[in-house]
N, C-alpha and C positions, 0 to 999 in steps of 0.2 A: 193889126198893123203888119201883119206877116203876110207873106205872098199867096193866095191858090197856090194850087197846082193845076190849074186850067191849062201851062205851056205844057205840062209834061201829059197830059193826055191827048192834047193834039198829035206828040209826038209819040206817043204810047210807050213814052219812059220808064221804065220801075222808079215808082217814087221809095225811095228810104226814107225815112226822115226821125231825126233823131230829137229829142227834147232836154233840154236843162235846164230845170225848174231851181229858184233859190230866191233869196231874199236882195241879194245884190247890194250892200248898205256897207260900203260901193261895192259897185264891180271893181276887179282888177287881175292885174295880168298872169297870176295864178289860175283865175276863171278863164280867161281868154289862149293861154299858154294849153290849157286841157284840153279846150273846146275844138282847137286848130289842133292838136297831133289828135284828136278824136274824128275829125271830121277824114283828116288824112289818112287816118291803118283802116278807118271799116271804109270808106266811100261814099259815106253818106249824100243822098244828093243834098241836103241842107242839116245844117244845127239851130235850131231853136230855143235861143234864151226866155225861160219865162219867168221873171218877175212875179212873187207873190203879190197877194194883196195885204192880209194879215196871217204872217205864218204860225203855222197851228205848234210847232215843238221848237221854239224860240220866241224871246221877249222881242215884242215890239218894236220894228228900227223906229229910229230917232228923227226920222226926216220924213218928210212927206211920198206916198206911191207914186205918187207924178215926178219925182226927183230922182227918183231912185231909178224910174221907167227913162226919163232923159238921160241918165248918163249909161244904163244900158244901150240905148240908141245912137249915142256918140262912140261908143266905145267900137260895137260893131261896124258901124258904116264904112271900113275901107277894109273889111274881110267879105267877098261875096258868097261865100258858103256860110255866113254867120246872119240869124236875121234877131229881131228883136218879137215876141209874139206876146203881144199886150190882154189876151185875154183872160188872165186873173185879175187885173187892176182892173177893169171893166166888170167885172162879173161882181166885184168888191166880195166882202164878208169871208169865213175865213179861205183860205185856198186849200182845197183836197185835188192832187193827182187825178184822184180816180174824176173827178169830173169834168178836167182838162184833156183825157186820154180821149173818156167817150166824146167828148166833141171831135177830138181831131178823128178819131175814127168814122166819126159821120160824115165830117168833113172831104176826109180823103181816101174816105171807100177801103172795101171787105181787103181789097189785095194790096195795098201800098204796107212796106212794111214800117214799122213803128217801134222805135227804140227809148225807152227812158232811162237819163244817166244820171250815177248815184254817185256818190262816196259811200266807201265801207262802210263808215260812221252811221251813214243814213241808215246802208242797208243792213245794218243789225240792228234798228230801229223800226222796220218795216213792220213786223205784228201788232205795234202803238198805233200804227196810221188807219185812217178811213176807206173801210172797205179794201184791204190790204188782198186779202185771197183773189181780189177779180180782178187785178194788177196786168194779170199774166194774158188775160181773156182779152185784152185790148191792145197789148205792147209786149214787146221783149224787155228786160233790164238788163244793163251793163251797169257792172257796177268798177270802178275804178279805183285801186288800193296803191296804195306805197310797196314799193317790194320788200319783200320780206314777211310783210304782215299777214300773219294768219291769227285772225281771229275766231274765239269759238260762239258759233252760233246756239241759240234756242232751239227746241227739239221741233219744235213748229217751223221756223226756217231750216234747218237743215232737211227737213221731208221736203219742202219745196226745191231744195236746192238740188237733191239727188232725184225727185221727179223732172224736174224741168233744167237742168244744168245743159248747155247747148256744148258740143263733142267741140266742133270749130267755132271761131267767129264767122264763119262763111254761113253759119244758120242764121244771124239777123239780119239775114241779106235773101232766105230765100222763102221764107214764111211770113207770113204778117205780125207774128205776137206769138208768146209763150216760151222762151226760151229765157236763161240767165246766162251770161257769160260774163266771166271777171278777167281784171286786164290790169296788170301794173304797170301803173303809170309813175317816170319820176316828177312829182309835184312838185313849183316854185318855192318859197319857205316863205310865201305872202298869206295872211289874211284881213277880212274887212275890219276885223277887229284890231289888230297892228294899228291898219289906216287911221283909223277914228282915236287911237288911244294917240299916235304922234299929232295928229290935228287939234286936241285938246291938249296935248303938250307945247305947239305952238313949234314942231320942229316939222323939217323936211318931209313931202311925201313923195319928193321926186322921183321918176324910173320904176314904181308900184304898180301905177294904171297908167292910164295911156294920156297923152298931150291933153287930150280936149276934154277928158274927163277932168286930169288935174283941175284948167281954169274952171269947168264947170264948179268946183267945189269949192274954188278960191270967190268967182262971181258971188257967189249965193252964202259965203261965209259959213258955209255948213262945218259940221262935228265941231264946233268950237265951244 
């Protein structure tokens, strides 16, 4: 569902292209509030929402991939630097990073550069994930914290982090992969889990996620 990049090599554009992988059950405007001052401080030429299919270090969401993948696609459609990339829900079975990364690498070639964005959260869970060390060999990470937090890493991450820590943010913009740079962002005070627990409460989800999303949730009676 996501765009080529066939316009930007007519035009011999540096592609950036940044990725935010998540379960989305729902999206809302904590994801989207991130995704857009992200898109905005590095320059990415696009953000890339991807939708797992079944995520490997979380239980099960409670609606179906196809629902979760529509109201990702509703939410983005009237940000044009935000796209929707549906290839874990296609791919099905569980979703690994690393297998999303090397396609987009094959995709969009040895020099376009490639960003994958985290929460902290994640990334002091990075050692747990599949094929975690060859992360770096396909993409940069940003990883994005609350200010203030310093968290202390594993002795396996902190070696990655002092080999590969990028001096500026201007390095995921002129290499293709290998670099970390961490970025405090002030985050909304939403989660999907909020959403789901007032929809099974039967109260307001108003102003959380976006118009179209809300009726999608109300049409399809979903988290009830």
């Amino acid at each position: 569902m996501a765009e080529s990049n066939n316009e930007h090599e007519k035009t011999n554009e540096k592609v950036s292209v940044a990725i935010m992988g998540g379960t989305f059950d729902p999206i809302h405007n904590g994801h989207l509030r991130i995704a857009v001052d992200i898109v905005d401080r590095f320059h990415f030429t696009e953000l890339r929402l991807v939708p797992c299919f079944i995520p490997v270090h979380k239980s099960h969401p409670s609606i179906t991939a196809k629902q979760r993948l529509d109201m990702v696609s509703l939410a983005v459609s009237q940000h044009s630097g935000l796209l929707v990339d549906d290839r874990e829900i296609k791919r099905t079975g569980r979703s690994y990073s690393i297998d999303t990364l090397i396609e987009l690498r094959q995709e969009l070639g040895p020099d376009a550069c490639i960003t994958m964005v985290m929460g902290m959260d994640s990334f002091i869970s990075l050692p747990s994930w599949h094929k975690w060390q060859s992360i770096l060999n396909y993409a940069h990470i940003l990883v994005v914290s609350r200010p203030g937090w310093h968290p202390e890493f594993t002795l396996d991450l902190q070696d990655l982090i002092e080999k590969s820590r990028a001096k500026t943010a201007a390095e995921l913009q002129s290499a293709p992969a290998g670099k970390i740079h961490m970025e405090a962002l002030t985050e909304l005070g939403i989660s999907s889990s909020m959403i789901r627990t007032l929809c099974e409460q039967n109260k307001s989800i108003a102003y959380l996620l976006p118009e179209s999303v809300h009726a999608y949730i109300n049409q399809h009676t979903l988290y009830q």
